[in-house]
C-alpha positions as CSV (number, residue, x, y, z in Angstrom):
1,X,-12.5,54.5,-5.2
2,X,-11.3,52.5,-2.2
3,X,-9.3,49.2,-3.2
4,X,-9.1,45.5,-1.8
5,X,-5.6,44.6,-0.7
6,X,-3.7,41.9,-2.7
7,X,-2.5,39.4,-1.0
8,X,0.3,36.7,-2.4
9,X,1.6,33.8,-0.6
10,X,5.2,34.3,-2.2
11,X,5.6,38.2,-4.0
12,X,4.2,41.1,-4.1
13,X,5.2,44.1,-6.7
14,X,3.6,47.7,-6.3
15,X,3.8,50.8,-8.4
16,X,2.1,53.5,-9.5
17,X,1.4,52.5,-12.9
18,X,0.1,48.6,-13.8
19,X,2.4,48.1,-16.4
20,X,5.7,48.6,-14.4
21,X,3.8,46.5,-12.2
22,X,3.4,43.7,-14.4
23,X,7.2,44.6,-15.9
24,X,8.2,43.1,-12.6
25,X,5.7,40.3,-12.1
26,X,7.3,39.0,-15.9
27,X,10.8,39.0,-14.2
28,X,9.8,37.0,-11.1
29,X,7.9,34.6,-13.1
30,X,11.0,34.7,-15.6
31,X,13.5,33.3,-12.9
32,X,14.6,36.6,-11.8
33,X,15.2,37.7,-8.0
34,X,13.2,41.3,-6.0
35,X,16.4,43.0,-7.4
36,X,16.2,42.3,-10.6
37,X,12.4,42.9,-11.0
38,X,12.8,46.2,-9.2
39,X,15.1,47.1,-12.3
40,X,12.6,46.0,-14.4
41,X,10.1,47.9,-12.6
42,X,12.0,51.1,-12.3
43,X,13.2,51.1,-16.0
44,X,9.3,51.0,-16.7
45,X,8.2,53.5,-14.9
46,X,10.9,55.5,-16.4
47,X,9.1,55.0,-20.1
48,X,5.5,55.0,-18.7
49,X,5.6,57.6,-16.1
50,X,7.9,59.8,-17.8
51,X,6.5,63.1,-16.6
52,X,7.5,61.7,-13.0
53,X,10.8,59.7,-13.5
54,X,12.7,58.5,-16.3
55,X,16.8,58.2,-17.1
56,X,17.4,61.8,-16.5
57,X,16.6,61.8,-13.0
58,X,17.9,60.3,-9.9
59,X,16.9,57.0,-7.1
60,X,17.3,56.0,-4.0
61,X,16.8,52.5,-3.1
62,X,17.0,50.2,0.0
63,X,17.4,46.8,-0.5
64,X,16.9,43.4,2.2
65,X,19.1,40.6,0.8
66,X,18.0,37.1,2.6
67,X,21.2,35.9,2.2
68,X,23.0,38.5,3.7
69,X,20.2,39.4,6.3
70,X,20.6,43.3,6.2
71,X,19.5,46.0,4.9
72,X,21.7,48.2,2.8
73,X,20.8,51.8,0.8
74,X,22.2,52.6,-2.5
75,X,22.1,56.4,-3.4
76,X,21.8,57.3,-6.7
77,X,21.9,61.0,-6.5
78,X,24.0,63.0,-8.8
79,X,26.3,65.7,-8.2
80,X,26.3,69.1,-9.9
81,X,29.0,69.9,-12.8
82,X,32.4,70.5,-11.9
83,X,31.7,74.3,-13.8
84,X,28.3,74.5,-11.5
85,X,28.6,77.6,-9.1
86,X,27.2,80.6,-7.5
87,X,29.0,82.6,-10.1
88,X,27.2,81.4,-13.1
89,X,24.2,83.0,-12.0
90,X,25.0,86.5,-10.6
91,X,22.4,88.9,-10.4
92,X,19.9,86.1,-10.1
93,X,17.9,85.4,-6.7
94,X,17.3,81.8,-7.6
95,X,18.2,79.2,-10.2
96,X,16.1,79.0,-12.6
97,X,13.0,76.4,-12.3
98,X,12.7,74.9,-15.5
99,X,15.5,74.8,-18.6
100,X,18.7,73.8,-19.1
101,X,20.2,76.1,-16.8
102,X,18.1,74.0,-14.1
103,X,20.1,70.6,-15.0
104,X,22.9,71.4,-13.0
105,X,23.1,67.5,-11.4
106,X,24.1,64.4,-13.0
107,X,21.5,61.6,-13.7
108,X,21.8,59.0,-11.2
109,X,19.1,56.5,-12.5
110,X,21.3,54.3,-14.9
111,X,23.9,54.2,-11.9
112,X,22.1,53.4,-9.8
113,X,20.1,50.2,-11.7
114,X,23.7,48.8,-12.8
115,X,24.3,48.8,-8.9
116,X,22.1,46.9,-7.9
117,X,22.0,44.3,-10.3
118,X,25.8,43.9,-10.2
119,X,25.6,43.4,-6.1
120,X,22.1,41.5,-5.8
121,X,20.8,40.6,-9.1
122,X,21.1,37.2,-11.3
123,X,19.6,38.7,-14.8
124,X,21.2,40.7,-17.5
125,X,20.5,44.2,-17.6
126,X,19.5,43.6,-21.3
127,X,16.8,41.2,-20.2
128,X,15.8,43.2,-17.3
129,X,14.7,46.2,-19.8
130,X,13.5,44.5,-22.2
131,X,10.0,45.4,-21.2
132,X,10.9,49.2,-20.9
133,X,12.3,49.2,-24.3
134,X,9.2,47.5,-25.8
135,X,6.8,49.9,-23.8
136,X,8.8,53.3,-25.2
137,X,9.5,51.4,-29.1
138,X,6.1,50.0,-29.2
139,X,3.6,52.3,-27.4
140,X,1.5,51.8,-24.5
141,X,-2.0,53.7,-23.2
142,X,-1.4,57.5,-22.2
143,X,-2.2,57.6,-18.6
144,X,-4.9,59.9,-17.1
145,X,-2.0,60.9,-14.8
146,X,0.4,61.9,-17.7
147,X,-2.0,63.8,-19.8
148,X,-3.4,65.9,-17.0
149,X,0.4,66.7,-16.0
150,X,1.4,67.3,-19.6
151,X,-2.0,69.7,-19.3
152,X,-0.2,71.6,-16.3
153,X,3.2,71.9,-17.3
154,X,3.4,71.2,-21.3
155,X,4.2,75.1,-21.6
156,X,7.4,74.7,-19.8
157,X,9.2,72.0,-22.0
158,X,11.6,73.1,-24.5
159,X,10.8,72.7,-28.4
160,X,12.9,69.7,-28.2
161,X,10.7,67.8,-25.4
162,X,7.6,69.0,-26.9
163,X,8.0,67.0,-30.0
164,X,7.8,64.1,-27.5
165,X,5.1,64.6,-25.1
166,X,3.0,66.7,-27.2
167,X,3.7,65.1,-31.1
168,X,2.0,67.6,-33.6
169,X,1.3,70.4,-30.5
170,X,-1.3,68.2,-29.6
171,X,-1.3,66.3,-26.1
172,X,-2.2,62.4,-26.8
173,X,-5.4,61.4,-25.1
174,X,-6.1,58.8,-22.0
175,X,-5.9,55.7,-23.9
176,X,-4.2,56.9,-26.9
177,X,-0.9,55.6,-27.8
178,X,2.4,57.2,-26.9
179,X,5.3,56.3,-28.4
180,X,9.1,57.3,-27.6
181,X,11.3,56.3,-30.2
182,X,14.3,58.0,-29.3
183,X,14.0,57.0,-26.1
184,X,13.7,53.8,-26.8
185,X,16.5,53.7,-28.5
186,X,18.9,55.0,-25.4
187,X,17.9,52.5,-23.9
188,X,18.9,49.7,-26.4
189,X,22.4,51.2,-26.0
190,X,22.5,51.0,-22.2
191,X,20.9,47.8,-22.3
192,X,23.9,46.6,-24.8
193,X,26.5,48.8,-24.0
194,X,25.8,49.0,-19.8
195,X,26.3,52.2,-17.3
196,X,28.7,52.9,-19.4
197,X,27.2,53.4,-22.8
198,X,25.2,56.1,-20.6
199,X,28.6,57.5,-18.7
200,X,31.0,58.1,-21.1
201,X,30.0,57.2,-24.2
202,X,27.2,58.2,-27.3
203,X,24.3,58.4,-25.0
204,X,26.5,61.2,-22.4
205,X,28.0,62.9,-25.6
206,X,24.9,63.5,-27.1
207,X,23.4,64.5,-24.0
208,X,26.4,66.8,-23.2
209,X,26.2,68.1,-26.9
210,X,22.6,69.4,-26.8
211,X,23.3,70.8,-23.6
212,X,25.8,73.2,-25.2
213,X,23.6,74.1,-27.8
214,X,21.5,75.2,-25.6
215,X,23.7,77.0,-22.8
216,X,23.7,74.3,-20.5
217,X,26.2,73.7,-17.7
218,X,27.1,70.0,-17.3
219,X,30.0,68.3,-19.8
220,X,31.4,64.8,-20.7
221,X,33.3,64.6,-17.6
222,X,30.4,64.9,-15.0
223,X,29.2,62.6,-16.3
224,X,32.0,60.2,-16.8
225,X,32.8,60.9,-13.0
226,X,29.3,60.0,-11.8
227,X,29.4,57.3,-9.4
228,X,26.6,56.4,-6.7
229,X,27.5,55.1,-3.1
230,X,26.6,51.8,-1.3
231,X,26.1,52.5,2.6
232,X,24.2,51.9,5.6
233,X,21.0,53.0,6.4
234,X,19.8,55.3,9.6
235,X,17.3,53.4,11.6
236,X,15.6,53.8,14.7
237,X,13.1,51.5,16.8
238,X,9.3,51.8,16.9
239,X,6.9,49.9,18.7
240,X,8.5,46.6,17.9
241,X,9.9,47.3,14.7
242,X,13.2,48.9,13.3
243,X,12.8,51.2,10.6
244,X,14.9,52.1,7.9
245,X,15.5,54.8,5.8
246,X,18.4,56.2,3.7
247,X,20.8,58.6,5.3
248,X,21.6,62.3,3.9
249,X,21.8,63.6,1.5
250,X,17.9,62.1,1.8
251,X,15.4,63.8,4.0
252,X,14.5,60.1,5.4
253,X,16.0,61.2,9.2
254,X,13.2,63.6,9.1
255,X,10.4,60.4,8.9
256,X,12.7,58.7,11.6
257,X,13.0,62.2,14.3
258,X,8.8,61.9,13.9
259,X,8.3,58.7,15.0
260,X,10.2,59.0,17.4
261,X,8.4,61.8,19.1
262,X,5.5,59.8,18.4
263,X,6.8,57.3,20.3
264,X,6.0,59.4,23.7
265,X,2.4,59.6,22.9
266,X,-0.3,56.6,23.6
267,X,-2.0,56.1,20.3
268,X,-4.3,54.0,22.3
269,X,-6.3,57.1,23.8
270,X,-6.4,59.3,20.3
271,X,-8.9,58.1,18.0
272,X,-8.1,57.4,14.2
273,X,-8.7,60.4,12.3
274,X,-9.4,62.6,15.6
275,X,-8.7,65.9,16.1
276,X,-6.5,65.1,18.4
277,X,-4.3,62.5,15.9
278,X,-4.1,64.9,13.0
279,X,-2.6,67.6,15.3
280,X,-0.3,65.4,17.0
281,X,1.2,63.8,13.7
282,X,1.1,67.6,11.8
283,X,3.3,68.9,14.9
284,X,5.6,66.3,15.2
285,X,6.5,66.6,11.5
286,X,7.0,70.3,11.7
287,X,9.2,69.9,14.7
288,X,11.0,67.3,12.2
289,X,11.3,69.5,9.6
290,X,12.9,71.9,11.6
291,X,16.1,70.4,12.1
292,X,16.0,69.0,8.6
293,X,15.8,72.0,6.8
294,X,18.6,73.7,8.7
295,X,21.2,70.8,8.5
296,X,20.0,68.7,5.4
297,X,22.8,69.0,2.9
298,X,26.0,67.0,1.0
299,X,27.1,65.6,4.2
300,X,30.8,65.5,2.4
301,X,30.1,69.0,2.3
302,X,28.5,70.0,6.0
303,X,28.3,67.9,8.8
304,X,25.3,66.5,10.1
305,X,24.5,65.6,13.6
306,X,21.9,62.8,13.4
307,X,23.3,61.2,16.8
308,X,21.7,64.3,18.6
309,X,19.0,64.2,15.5
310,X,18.1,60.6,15.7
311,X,18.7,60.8,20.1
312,X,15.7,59.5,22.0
313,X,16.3,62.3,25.1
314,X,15.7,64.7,22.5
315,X,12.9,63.3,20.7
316,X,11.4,63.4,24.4
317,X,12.3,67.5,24.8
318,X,10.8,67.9,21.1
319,X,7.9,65.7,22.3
320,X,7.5,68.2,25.3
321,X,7.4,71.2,23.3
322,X,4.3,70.1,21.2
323,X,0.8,71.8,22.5
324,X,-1.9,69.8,22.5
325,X,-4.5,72.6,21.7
326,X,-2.3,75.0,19.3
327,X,-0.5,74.6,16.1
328,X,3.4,75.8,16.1
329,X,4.5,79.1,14.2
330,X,6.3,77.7,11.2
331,X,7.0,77.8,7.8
332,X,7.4,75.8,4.6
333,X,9.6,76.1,1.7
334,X,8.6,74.9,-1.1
335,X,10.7,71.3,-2.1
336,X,8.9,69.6,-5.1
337,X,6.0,66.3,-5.6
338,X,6.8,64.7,-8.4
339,X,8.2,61.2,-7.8
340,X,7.4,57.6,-8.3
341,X,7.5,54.9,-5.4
342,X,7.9,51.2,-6.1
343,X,8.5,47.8,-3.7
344,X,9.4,44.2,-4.4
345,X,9.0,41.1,-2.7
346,X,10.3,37.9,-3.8
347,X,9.8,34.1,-2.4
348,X,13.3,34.0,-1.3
349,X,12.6,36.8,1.3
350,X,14.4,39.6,-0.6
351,X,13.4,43.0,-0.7
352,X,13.9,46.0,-2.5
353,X,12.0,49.6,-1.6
354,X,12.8,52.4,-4.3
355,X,11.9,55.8,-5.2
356,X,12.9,57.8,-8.5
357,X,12.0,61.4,-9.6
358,X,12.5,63.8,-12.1
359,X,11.8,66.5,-9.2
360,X,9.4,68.7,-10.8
361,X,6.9,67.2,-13.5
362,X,8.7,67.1,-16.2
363,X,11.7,68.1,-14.7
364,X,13.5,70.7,-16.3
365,X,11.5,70.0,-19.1
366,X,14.7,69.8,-21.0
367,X,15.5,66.4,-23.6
368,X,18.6,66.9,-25.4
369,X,20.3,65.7,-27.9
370,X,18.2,63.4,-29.4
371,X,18.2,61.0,-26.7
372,X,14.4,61.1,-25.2
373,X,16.0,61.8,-22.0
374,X,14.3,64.3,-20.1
375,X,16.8,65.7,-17.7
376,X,15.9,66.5,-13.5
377,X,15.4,69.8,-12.2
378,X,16.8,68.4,-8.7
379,X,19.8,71.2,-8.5
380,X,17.1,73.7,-8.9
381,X,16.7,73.2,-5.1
382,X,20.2,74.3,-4.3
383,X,20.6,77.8,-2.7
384,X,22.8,80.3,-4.1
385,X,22.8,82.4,-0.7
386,X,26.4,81.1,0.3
387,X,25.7,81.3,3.8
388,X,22.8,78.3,3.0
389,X,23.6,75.2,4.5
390,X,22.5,73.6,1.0
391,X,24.3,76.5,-1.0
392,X,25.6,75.5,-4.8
393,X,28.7,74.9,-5.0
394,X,30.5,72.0,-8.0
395,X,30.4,68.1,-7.4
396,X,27.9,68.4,-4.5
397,X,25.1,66.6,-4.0
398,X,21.7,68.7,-2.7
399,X,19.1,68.1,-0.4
400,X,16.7,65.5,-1.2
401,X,13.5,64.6,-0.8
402,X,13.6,61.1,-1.9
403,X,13.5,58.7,1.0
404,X,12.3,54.9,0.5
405,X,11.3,53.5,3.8
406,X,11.1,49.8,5.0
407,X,9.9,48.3,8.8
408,X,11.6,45.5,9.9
409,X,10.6,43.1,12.6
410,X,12.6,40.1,14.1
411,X,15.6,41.5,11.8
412,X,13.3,40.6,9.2
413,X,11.1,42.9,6.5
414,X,7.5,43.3,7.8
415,X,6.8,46.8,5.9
416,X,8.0,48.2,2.9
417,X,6.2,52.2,2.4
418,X,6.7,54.8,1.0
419,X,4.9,58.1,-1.5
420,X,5.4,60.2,-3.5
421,X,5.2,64.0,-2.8
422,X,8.6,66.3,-1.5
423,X,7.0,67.8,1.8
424,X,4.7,65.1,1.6
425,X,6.6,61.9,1.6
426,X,7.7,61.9,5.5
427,X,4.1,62.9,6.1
428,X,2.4,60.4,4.4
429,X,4.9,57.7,5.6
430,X,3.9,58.6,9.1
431,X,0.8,58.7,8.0
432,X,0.6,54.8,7.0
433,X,3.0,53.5,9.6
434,X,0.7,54.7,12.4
435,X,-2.4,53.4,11.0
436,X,-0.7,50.1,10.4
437,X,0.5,49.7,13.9
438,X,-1.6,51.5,15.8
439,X,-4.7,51.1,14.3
440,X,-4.4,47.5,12.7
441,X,-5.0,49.1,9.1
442,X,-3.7,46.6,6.1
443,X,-1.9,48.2,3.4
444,X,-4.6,48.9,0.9
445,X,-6.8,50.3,4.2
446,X,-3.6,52.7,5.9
447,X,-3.5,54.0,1.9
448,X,-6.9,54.6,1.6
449,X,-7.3,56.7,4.3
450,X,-7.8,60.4,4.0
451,X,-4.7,62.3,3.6
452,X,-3.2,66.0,4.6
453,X,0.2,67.4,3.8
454,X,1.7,70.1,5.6
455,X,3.4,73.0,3.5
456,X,3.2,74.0,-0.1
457,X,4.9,71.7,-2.7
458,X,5.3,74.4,-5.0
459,X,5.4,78.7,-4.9
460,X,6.3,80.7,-1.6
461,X,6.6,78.9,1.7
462,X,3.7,78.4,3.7
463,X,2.2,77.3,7.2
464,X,-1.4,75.8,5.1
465,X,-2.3,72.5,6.2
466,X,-4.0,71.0,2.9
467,X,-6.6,68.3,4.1
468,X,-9.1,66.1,2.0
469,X,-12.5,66.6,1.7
470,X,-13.3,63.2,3.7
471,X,-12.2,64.4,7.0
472,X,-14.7,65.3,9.0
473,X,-15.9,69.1,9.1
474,X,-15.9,68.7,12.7
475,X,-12.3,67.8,12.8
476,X,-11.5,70.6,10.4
477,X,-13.1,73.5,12.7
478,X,-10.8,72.2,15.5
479,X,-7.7,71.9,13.3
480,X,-8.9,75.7,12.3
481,X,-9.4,77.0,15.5
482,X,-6.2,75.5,17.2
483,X,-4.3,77.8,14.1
484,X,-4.0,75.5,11.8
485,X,-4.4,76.8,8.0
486,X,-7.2,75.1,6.6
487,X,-7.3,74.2,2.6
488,X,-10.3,71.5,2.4
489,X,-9.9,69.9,-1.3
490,X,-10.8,67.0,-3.1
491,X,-11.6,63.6,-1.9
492,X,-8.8,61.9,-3.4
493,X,-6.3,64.9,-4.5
494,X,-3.4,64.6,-6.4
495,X,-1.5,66.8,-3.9
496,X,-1.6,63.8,-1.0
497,X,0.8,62.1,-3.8
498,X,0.9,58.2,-4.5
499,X,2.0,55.6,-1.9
500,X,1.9,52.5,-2.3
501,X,2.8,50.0,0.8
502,X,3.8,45.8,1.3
503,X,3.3,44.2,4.1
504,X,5.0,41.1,5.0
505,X,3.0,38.9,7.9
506,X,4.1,36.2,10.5
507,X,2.7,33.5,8.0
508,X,5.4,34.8,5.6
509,X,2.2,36.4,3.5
510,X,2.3,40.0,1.2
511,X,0.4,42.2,1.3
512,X,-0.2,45.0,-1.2
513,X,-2.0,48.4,-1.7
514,X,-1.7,50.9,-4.0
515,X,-3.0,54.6,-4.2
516,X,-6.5,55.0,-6.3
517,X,-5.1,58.7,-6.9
518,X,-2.5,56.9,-9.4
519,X,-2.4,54.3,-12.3
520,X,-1.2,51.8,-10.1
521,X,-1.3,47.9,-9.3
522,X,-0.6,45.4,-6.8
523,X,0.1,42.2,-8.5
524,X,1.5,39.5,-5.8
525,X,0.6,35.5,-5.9
């Protein structure tokens, strides 16, 4: 299963499915900029990787302009309704998984493309999606990926969604042809109409509709309110290199509070896949995690200290605190894996690093109204203890998990990373910026690796550490016997996610590797 890196003199495109891929490569070719063949990209994944992303869910995305010469984040989150609260589920412990009582938050997908295109890109949205439309009108080859989700999860979509993804009550084979025609059609409205046609007019009312039908919460004016926010991103310094990630409501301080207790250590003396360098980067991340799960909120809502959060002095105390021969008593709740990560780099020197999701697989397995748009689940994740930090309340945004990340060097992009997975994505991206700098790993190599995620993606929260099989047994009986929870499982499991990395080096060169757990393609020249 292990890939060769691709390597392009001018661009590079990653994904996790070869057709959103090449959606991008076509744009580049075409004239187009990194921005506008990350729409393109993103827009595709949305048709072929529906059970991951699509137009009902949200994105984050941080883009490098060359011409500007900074980095910026756009978050495309949504907000609950204005009628979302506490009080519509009294009696209740939780909100509901799956259904339209889950869709509580606004889609920020469409938002979110119209933003960056307006600020950085020199194409049409019409002409940006034209592959997306022709994937979801004309067909394309059911993933592997798609039908063993659809296997998983096809019990929890509604009647509605289940015409779609499983046409006759029968889930398409690998290869077979899947065609959305009523997606494809929303998106020949947005691509005539713009953000718009998907904000406040036929495409929201006839989402809004079907949600009523059905008992669902959000109306015409969430929707027509939705608006994403331009703004800086968090960084913090590495070895050299400045990384990036998107402030909260995203859990990307939690990648940036690891590194920088890894930054106390010398990698030089801990061997690549050692003992000793699975422990170190498993306990840094749960001393991350710590902080993030007790402050990570709507930051309009709760403050956030990441000045202490993001502090070198403290990274040092946290640092400290880690023992080198037994694993910290700690927890995980349970936050989601379902998301697709994407990169673009042109032969200008742009760069875009994105991630969408629908949340769960599938999301809330919900498609109203006609539309082919299967809404998110995100909200789902909100608390309705009130005392929660992340506690429900109307127009808020909740904690996320999505968190694009890119590496600069010289003020320039060096490494764009990032995964898929909820729990998993910090890990992972810890993962593959240590082996890249540390270890002299190229993209395709750092992915490649074996993987382990920390904490349970889905059911109660846990302390297992899940780990794949290539690891050595050796290393496994010391992980176990410093108090680690154990789970060996496959090779190259589905539950280390999909990440997929560029790397950008001093000859001005990409680099590109994707995940062999996914669909996925480098394509760069």
């Amino acid at each position: 299963m292990i890939k060769r890196p691709v390597t392009g003199t001018k661009t590079m495109v990653v994904s996790p499915h070869y057709l959103a891929s090449a959606a991008g490569a076509r744009i580049l070719q075409k004239g187009g900029n990194a921005f506008d063949a990350a729409v393109a990209v993103s827009s595709a994944l949305a048709v072929v990787y529906p059970h991951m992303t699509g137009l009902g869910g949200d994105a984050f995305w941080l883009t490098y302009s060359a011409d500007e010469g900074r980095v910026q984040v756009y978050n495309g989150s949504g907000r609950s309704g204005y009628g979302v609260h506490r009080g519509r589920y009294a009696g209740e412990a939780a909100i509901p998984r799956r259904g339209v009582r889950s869709a509580v938050t606004v889609p920020g997908m469409a938002d979110s493309w119209d933003a960056v295109l307006s600020r950085y890109g020199r194409l049409p949205l019409a002409e940006v999606l034209e592959a997306a439309i022709d994937y979801a009108a004309g067909g394309f080859p059911m993933s592997p990926d798609q039908h063993g989700n659809t296997i998983l999860a096809g019990a929890a979509l509604s009647p509605e969604a289940a015409a779609i993804y499983m046409p006759g009550g029968r889930i398409p084979r690998p290869g077979e042809k899947f065609v959305q025609k009523e997606l494809a059609r929303t998106l020949s409205i947005l691509a005539s109409g713009g953000r718009d046609a998907f904000y406040k007019g036929e495409i929201a009312k006839a989402i809004c509709d079907g949600m009523a039908e059905s008992g669902g919460y959000l109306i015409r004016e969430d929707f027509a309110d939705h608006q994403g926010s331009w703004c800086d991103p968090i960084s913090t310094d590495y070895h050299g290199y400045t990384v990036f990630q998107a402030p909260p409501n995203s859990q990307g301080f939690a990648g940036l509070m690891a590194l920088n207790i890894l930054e106390r250590f010398n990698f030089a003396g801990i061997p690549h896949g050692s003992y000793e360098y699975y422990h170190l980067l498993v306990e840094a991340i749960k001393a991350s995690f710590r902080d993030r799960d007790a402050v990570l909120t709507d930051p309009e809502f709760n403050e956030i200290p990441l000045d202490r959060l993001l502090d070198k002095t403290y990274a040092a105390e946290l640092a400290a605190s880690i023992s080198p021969s037994r694993a910290a008593d700690l927890a995980s709740e349970p936050t989601g894996r379902d998301t697709a990560y994407a990169a673009v780099v042109d032969a200008e020197g742009n760069a875009v690093s994105f991630i969408q999701s629908l949340y769960f697989e599938f999301g809330s397995g919900t498609a109203p109204g006609g539309t082919g748009v299967l809404l998110q689940n995100r909200g789902s994740f909100f608390s309705l203890d009130p005392a929660a930090v992340n506690t429900l309340e109307p127009h808020k945004r909740t904690f996320h998990t999505l968190m694009p990340a890119m590496a600069c060097r010289d003020g320039k992009p060096a490494i764009l990373y990032g995964t898929q997975g909820g729990e998993g994505q910090p890990q992972t991206q810890t993962l593959l910026l240590t082996r890249m700098l540390h270890y002299g790993m190229n993209p395709q190599q750092a992915v490649d690796e074996p993987r382990f995620v920390w904490g349970r993606t889905w059911g109660e929260p846990t302390q297992e550490l899940t780990v794949e099989g290539r690891v050595e047994d050796e290393v496994l009986e010391e992980l176990a016997a410093a108090g680690h929870k154990v789970r060996k499982v496959a090779d190259y499991d589905g539950l280390a996610g999909h990440a997929h990395v560029i790397s950008i080096d001093d000859n001005g060169y990409r680099s590109g590797g994707t995940d062999p757990r996914c669909d996925g393609a480098a394509i760069g020249w």
